[in-house]
N, C-alpha and C positions, 0 to 999 in steps of 0.2 A: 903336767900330770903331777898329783901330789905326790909328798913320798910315802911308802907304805910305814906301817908302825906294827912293830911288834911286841905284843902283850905277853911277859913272860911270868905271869900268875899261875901256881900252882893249879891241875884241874880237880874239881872235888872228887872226894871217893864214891862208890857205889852208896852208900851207906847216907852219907850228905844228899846225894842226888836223891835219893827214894824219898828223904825227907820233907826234900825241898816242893819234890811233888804229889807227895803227900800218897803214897805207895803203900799200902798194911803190908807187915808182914806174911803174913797168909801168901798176899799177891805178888809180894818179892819171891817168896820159895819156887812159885807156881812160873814166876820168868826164868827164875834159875832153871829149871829143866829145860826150858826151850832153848837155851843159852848153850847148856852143856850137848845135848841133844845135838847142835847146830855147830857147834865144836867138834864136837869127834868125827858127824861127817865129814866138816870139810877138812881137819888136819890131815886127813889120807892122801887128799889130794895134793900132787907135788905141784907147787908154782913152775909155770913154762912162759919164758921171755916172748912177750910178741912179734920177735925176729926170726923164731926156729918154728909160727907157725906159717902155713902154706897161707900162699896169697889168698888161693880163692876160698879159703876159708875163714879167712878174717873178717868181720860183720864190718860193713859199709858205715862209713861216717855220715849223718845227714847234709852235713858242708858239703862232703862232695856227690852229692846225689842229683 
């Protein structure tokens, strides 16, 4: 098995990335709402460990199906 390699290169910012793909700003504003919009729902939400939920509530892995 090879060994794995890790790439410890800075990730570009927001601002690099729009560029890179070639984003107008118009249509960067217009993801920003979606962004913020999709932020606020889910920061309400408290993170819950997959150990405090109930068995039979946990969604089926396809492996073990």
């Amino acid at each position: 098995m090879p060994k794995s390699v890790h790439i410890a290169a800075p990730r570009p910012t927001l601002e690099e990335r729009a560029k890179r793909l070639r984003i107008p700003k118009a249509r960067q504003k217009e993801l920003q709402v979606f962004v913020d919009a999709f932020m606020a729902q889910h920061s309400l939400q408290e993170e819950v460990p997959a150990a405090s939920i109930k068995p039979e509530k946990r969604p089926k892995r396809a492996s073990a199906a």
